[in-house]
VOVEXFI-933018 format. One line per field, with one value per residue (C-alpha): residue number from 1; x, y, z. Coordinates in steps of 0.5 Angstrom, whole numbers, plus 2048, in hexadecimal, padded with zeros to 3 digits. Layout:
// VOVEXFI-933018
seq	[NUM  ...] $
east	[X  ...] $
north	[Y  ...] $
up	[Z  ...] $
// end
This chain:
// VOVEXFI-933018
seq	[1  2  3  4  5  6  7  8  9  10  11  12  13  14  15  16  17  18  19  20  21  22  23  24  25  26  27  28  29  30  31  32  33  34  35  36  37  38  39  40  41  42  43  44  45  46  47  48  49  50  51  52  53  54  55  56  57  58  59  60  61  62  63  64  65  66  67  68  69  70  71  72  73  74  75  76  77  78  79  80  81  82  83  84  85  86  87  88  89  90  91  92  93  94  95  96  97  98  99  100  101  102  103  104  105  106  107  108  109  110  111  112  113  114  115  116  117  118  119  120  121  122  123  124  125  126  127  128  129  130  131  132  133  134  135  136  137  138  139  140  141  142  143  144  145  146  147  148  149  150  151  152  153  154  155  156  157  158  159  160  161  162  163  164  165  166  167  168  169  170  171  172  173  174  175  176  177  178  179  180  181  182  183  184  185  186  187  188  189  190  191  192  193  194  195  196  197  198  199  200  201  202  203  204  205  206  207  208  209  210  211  212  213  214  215  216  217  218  219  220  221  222  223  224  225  226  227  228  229  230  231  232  233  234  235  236  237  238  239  240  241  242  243  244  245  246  247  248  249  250  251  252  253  254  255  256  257  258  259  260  261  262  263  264  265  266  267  268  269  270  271  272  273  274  275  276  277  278  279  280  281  282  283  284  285  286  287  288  289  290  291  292  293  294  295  296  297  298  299  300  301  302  303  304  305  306  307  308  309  310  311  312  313  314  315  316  317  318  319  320  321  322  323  324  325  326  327  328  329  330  331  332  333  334  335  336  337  338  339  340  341  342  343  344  345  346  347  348  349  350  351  352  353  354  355  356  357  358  359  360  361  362  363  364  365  366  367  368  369  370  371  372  373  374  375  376  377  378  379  380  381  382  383  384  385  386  387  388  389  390  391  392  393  394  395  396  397  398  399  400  401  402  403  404  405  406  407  408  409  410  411  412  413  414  415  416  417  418  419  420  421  422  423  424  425  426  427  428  429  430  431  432  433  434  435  436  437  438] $
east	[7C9  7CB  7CF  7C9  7C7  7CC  7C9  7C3  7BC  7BB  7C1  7C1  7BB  7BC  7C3  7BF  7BA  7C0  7C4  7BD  7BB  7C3  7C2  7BB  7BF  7C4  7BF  7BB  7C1  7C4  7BD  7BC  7C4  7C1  7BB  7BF  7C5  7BF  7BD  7C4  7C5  7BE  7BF  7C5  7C2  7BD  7C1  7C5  7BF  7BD  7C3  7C4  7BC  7BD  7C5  7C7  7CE  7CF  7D4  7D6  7DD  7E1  7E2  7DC  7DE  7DF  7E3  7EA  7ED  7F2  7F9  7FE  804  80A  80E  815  818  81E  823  825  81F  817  811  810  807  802  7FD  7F6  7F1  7EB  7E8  7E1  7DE  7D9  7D7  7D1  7CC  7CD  7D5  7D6  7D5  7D9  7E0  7E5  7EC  7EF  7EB  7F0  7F8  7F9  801  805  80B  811  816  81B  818  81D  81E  81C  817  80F  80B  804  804  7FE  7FB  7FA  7F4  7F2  7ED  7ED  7E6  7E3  7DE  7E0  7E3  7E7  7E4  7E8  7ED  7EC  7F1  7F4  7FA  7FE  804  80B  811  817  81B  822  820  823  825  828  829  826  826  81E  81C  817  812  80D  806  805  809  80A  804  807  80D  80F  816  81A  820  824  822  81E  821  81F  81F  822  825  825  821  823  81E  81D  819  818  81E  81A  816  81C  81F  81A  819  81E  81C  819  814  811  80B  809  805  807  801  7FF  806  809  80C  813  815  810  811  80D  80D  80A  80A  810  80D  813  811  815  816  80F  80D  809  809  80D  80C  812  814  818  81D  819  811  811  815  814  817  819  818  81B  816  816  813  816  810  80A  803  800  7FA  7FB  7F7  7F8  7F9  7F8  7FD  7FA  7FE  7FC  7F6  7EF  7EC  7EB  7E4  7E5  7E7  7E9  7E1  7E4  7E9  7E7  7EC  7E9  7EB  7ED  7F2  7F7  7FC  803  808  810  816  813  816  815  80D  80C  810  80A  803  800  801  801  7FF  802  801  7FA  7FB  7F5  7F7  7F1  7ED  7E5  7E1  7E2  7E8  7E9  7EF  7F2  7F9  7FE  801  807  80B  810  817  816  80F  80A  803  7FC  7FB  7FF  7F9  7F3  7EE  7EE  7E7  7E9  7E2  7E3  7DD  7DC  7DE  7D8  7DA  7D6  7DC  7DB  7DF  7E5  7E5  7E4  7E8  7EB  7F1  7F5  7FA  7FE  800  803  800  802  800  7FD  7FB  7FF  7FE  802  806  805  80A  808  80B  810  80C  80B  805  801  7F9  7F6  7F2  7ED  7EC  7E8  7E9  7EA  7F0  7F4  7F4  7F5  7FB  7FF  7FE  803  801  805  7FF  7FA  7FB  7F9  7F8  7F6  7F5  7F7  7F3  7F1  7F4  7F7  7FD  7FB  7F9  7F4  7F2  7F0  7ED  7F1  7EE  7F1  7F1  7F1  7F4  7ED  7E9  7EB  7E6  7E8  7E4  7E6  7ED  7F0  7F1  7F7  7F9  7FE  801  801  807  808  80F  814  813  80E  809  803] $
north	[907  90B  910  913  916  91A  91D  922  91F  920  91D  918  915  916  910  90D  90C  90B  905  902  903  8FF  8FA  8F8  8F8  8F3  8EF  8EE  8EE  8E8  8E5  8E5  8E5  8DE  8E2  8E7  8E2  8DE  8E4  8E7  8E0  8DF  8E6  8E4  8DD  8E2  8E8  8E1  8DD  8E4  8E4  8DE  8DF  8E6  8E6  8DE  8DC  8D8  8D6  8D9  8DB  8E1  8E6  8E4  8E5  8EA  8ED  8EC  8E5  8E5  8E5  8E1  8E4  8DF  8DE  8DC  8DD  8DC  8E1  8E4  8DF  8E1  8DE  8DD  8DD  8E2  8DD  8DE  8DA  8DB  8D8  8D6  8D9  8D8  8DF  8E4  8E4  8EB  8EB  8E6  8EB  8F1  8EC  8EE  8EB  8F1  8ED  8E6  8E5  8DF  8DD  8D7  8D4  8D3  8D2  8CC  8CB  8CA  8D0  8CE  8C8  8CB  8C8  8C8  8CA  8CC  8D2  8D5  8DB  8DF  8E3  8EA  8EB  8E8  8E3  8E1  8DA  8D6  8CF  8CE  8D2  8D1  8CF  8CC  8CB  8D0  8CF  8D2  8D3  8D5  8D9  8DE  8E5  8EA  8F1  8F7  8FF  905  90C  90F  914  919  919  91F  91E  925  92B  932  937  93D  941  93C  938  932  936  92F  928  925  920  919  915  910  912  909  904  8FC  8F9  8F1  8EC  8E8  8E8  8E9  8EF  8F1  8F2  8F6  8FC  901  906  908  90D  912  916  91D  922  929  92D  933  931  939  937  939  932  92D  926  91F  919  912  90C  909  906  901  902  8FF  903  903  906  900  8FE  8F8  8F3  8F3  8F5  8FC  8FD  903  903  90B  911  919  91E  926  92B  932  936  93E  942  946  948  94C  94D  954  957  95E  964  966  96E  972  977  97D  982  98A  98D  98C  992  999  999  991  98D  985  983  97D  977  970  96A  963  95E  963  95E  959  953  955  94E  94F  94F  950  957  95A  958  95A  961  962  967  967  966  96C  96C  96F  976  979  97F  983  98A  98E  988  989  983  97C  978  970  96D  967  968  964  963  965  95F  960  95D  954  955  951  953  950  954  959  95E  962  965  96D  971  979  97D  984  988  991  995  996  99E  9A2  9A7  9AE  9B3  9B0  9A9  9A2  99D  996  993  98C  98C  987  987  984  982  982  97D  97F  97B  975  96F  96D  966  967  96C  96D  968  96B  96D  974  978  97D  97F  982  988  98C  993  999  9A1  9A6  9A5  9AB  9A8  9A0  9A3  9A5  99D  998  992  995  99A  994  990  988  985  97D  97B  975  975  96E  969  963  960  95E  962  967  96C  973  97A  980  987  98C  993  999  9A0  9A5  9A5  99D  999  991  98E  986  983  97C  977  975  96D  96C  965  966  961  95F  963  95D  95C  961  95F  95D] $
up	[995  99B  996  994  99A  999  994  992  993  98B  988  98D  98B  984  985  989  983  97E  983  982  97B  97A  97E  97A  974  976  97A  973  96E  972  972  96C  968  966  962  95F  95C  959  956  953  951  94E  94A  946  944  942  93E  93C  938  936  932  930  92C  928  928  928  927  91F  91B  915  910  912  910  90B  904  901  905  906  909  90E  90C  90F  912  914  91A  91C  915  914  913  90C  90A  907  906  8FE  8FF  903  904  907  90B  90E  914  916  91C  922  924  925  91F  91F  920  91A  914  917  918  914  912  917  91D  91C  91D  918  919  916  91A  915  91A  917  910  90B  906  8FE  8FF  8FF  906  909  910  915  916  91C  91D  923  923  928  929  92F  92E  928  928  922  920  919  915  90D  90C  912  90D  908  904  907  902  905  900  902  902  8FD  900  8FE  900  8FB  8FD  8FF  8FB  8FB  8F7  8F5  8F3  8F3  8F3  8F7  8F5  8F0  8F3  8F7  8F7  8FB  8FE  8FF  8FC  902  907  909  90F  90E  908  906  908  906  901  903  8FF  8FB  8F5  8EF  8F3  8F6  8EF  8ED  8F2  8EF  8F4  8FB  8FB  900  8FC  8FF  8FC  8FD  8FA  8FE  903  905  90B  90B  90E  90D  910  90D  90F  90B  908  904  8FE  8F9  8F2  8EC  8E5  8E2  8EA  8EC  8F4  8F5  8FB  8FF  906  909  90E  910  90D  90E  90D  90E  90A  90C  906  906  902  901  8FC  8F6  8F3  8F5  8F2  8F4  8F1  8EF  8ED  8E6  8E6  8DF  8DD  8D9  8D6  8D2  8D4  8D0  8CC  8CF  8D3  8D4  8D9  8DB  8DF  8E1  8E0  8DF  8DF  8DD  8E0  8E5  8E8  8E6  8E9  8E9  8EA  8EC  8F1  8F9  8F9  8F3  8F3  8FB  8F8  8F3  8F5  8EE  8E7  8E2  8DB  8D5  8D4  8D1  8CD  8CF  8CA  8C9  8CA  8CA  8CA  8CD  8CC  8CD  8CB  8CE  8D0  8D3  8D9  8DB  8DE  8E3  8E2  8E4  8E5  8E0  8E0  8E0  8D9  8D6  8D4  8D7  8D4  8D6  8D5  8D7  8D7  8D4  8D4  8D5  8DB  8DE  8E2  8E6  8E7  8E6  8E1  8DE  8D9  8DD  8DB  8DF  8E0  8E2  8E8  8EA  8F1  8F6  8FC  903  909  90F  916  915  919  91F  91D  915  90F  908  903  8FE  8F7  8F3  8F5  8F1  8F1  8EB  8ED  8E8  8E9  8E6  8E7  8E3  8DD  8DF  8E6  8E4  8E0  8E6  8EA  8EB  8ED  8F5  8F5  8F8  8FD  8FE  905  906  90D  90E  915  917  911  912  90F  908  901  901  8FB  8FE  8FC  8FE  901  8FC  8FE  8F8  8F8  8FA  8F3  8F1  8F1  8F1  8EC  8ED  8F1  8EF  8F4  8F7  8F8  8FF  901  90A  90B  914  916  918  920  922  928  927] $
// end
């Protein structure tokens, strides 16, 4: 060890201290290796007794009845010739206590070897059975033999068809009939279940489906005319299918707005306007219901009216539009002006204005649709008589909006001696503008 005095006195010694602590240990491990397998093989003859006590190896049938037995599959069939039976066995095994109950047919390869048998004649062969868990040995198969008939398979070529166990939601069309890959698949088997299969079928439930394109894949099923499953082999078991899908109808709900015509009774004036129910769902072509804002009802003559009316009216249905429900009932308060007004008659007023938007948010425009805002007034009659409806402006703000349908109250200001009693509500459709950033 002259390395060490090469070193500082502190680490040196601590090397030194180690070098020896290893030496220890080798000379102990080394004296002792006798003991220490002793033990490691004392321990697993214990851990084995252990086992063999609460959890012992037993025998039994698998898979126990009654779960499914184990299908035996043929090997080395001819070409052009089947297997007439789908015989089964069970085998008995030698496996853990605990094992035994969860064995399964899936946990078995159970094959029968038809090489050089003569087609027609029925023959016992044996059966052979592997088993893919470890520790689970084979001691006899139940049977250990099974009938083998070997008869010459019927085949035939049908078209995969698509077939639809639920539709598109409502507005929703197929651009194109669907595509299937393969378009055929060759039906093999027996020729009595052969001639039963008329068609080969893909099943695709398309319900709640709006992708333009949308692309399923599954399994082929043959079925005959009634639609029962027949047990035949497919050149392909599985098949996708392309749908083109686009819409052609839309569902909106929109606000229904009354239209009042005539004025009520000198000294009267419209409180307020109720619509019941106060909106209704509107169902047609895309572009003609994405166009639409709001729904307006037949006229209401209000002509010197001085009390409450309600009356259920219909809808006005644009062109290829249908309706939810073809009628509301409409309930217009009219109750006395209340003025306060100096000097001269006070009477009210109904105005139908049109609005203008302000504070339009960046990326978005407002849908294509007639605006007007109903605005109540009162002020004296000889002033009333000189307003028009360009004598008050109406502003909504659009600050803030998202795309979408919002109904909002406009900001009416009135000529000097005017008060506004009461302002409508407007109904607006903000749509994204085509390529504007975010």
């Amino acid at each position: 060890m002259s390395f060490l005095t090469a070193l500082p006195r502190g680490i040196a010694d601590t090397v030194r201290t180690a070098l020896l602590l290893l030496r220890a240990g080798v000379t102990s491990l080394v004296q002792h290796w006798a003991l220490a397998t002793f033990s490691l093989i004392a321990a697993f003859a214990v851990w084995v007794v252990i086992q063999d006590v609460e959890n012992p190896r037993v025998r039994g049938v698998a898979p126990e009845p009654p779960a499914a037995a184990i299908p035996v599959r043929p090997v080395n069939v001819p070409s052009g010739f089947i297997v007439l039976e789908s015989p089964t066995v069970r085998v008995e095994v030698e496996a853990r206590q605990d094992v035994l109950p969860s064995l399964r047919a899936s946990d078995f390869v159970a094959t029968v070897d038809v090489q050089g048998l003569e087609p027609g004649g029925t023959v016992p062969l044996p059966v052979r059975v592997e088993a893919k868990r470890t520790g689970v040995d084979i001691v006899r198969v139940v049977p250990d033999r099974v009938d083998i008939t070997l008869i010459r398979a019927a085949s035939k070529e049908l078209p995969v068809e698509v077939n639809l166990t639920g539709g598109l939601p409502t507005g929703y069309v197929l651009a194109e009939p669907p595509t299937v890959d393969p378009p055929f698949v060759t039906v093999t088997g027996h020729p009595d279940l052969v001639a039963n299969v008329t068609k080969v079928q893909l099943d695709v439930n398309l319900s709640g489906v709006r992708e333009p394109t949308y692309i399923v894949e599954g399994e082929l099923v043959p079925r005959s005319d009634t639609g029962a499953v027949q047990q035949v082999f497919l050149s392909s078991p599985r098949a996708r299918a392309t749908f083109k899908i686009e819409q052609r109808f839309s569902q909106r709900t929109l606000a229904v707005l009354p239209l009042l015509t005539g004025a009520p009774a000198p000294g009267y004036l419209v409180a307020n306007v109720t619509v019941e129910p106060p909106t209704v769902q509107v169902s047609g072509p895309v572009d003609v219901v994405q166009g639409l804002s709001q729904l307006a009802t037949e006229a209401i003559d209000l002509t010197n009216a001085s009390s409450t009316i309600t009356r259920s009216v219909r809808i006005a249905a644009p062109a290829n539009v249908a309706l939810a429900r073809e009628t509301v009932t409409v309930q217009v308060q009219v109750a006395p002006i209340r003025c306060g007004a100096e000097g001269g008659a006070c009477a009210g007023a109904t105005f139908v204005v049109a609005p203008s938007f302000t504070d339009l948010p960046q990326g978005v425009m407002v849908g294509p649709g007639a605006f007007f805002v109903t605005v109540q007034v009162l002020g004296p009659l000889s002033q009333l008589d000189d307003l028009t409806p360009a004598s008050f402006t109406a502003a909504v703000s659009l600050a803030g909006l998202s795309p979408g349908t919002h109904t909002l109250r406009p900001s009416v200001t009135a000529p000097p001696g005017i008060q506004v009693v009461s302002v409508g509500t407007v109904t607006v459709t903000l749509v994204p503008v085509s390529g504007a950033g975010p």
